[in-house]
C-alpha positions as CSV (number, residue, x, y, z in Angstrom):
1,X,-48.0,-127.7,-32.5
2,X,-50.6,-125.0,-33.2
3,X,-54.6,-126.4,-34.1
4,X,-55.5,-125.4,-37.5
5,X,-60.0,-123.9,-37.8
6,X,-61.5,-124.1,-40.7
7,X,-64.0,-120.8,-40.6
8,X,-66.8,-121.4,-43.8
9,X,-69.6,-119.0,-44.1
10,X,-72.2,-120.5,-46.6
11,X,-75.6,-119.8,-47.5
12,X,-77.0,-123.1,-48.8
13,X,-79.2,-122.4,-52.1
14,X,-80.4,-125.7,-51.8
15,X,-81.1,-127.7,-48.4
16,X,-81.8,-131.5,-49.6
17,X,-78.8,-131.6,-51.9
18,X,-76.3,-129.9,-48.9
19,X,-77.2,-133.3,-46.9
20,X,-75.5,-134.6,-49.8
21,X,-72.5,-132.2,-49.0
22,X,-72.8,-133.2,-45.6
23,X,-72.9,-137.2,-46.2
24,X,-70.0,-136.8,-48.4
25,X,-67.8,-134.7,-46.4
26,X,-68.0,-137.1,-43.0
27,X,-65.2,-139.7,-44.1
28,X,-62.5,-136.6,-45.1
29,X,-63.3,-135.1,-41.5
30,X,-63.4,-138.3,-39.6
31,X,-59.6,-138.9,-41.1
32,X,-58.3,-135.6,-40.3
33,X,-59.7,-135.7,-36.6
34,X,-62.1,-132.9,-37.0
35,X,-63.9,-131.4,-34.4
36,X,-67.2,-128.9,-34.7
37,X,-67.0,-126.1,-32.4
38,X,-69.9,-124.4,-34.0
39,X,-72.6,-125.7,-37.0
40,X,-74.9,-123.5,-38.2
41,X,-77.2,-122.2,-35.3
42,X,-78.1,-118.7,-34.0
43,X,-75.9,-115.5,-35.0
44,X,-75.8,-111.9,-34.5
45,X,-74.8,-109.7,-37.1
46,X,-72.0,-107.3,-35.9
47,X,-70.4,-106.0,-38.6
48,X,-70.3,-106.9,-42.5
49,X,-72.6,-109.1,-44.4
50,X,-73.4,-111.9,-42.6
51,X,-74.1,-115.7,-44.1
52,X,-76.8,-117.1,-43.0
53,X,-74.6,-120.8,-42.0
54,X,-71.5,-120.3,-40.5
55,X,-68.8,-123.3,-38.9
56,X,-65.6,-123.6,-37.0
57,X,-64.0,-126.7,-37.3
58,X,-61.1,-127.5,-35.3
59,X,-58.5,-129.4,-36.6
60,X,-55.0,-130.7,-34.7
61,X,-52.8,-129.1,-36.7
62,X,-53.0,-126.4,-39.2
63,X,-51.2,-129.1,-41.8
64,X,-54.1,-131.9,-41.4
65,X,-57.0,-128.6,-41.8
66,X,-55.3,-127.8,-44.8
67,X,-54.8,-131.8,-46.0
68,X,-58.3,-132.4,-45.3
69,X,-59.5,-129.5,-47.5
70,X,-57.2,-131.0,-49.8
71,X,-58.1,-135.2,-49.8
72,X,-59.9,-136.7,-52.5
73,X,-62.8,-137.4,-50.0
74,X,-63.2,-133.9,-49.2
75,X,-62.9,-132.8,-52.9
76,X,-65.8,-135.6,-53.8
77,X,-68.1,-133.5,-51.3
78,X,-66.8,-129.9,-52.3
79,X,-68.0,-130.3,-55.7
80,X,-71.5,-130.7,-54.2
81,X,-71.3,-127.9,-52.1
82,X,-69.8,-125.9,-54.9
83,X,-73.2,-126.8,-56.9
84,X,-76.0,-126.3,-53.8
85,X,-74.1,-123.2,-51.5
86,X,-72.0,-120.2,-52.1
87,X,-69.6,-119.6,-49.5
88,X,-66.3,-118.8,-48.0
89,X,-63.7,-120.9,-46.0
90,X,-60.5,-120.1,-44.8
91,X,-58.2,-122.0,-42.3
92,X,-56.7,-119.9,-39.4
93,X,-54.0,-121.3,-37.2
94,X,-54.4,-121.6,-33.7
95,X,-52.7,-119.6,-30.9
């Protein structure tokens, strides 16, 4: 079975409420077995417009990336993001 990523690019409008986000969102990705393969950190700007956060989350299967978007814990926590951070998240499947 193929992993599921989510990819978010976010630029956080407001840093002490995206804790929130953060504090929130732990239980959904603990559930789903999520695993952070990048979290913010350096980035080189290739091509496009770049956010200024950007994660990979690896998930075991593209099912449980998309469930875990999906969950009422991860919902509680989007709604905060949704009010601190504009972004964009898409899950890929794995090869």
């Amino acid at each position: 079975m193929a992993k599921g990523y989510w990819i978010a690019r976010v630029d956080v409008r407001d840093a002490e409420r995206y804790k929130d986000y953060v504090a929130a969102a732990k239980p959904a990705f603990e559930k789903y077995g999520a695993n952070f393969l990048a979290r913010g950190g350096a980035i080189t700007e290739l091509e496009g417009t770049a956010r200024a956060r950007n994660v990979v989350i690896e998930f075991p299967s593209m099912q449980a990336a998309v469930d875990c978007y999906n969950s009422p814990e991860y919902q509680i926590a989007a709604k905060i993001r949704q009010e601190v951070a504009d972004a964009e998240m898409v899950v890929v499947e794995g090869i």
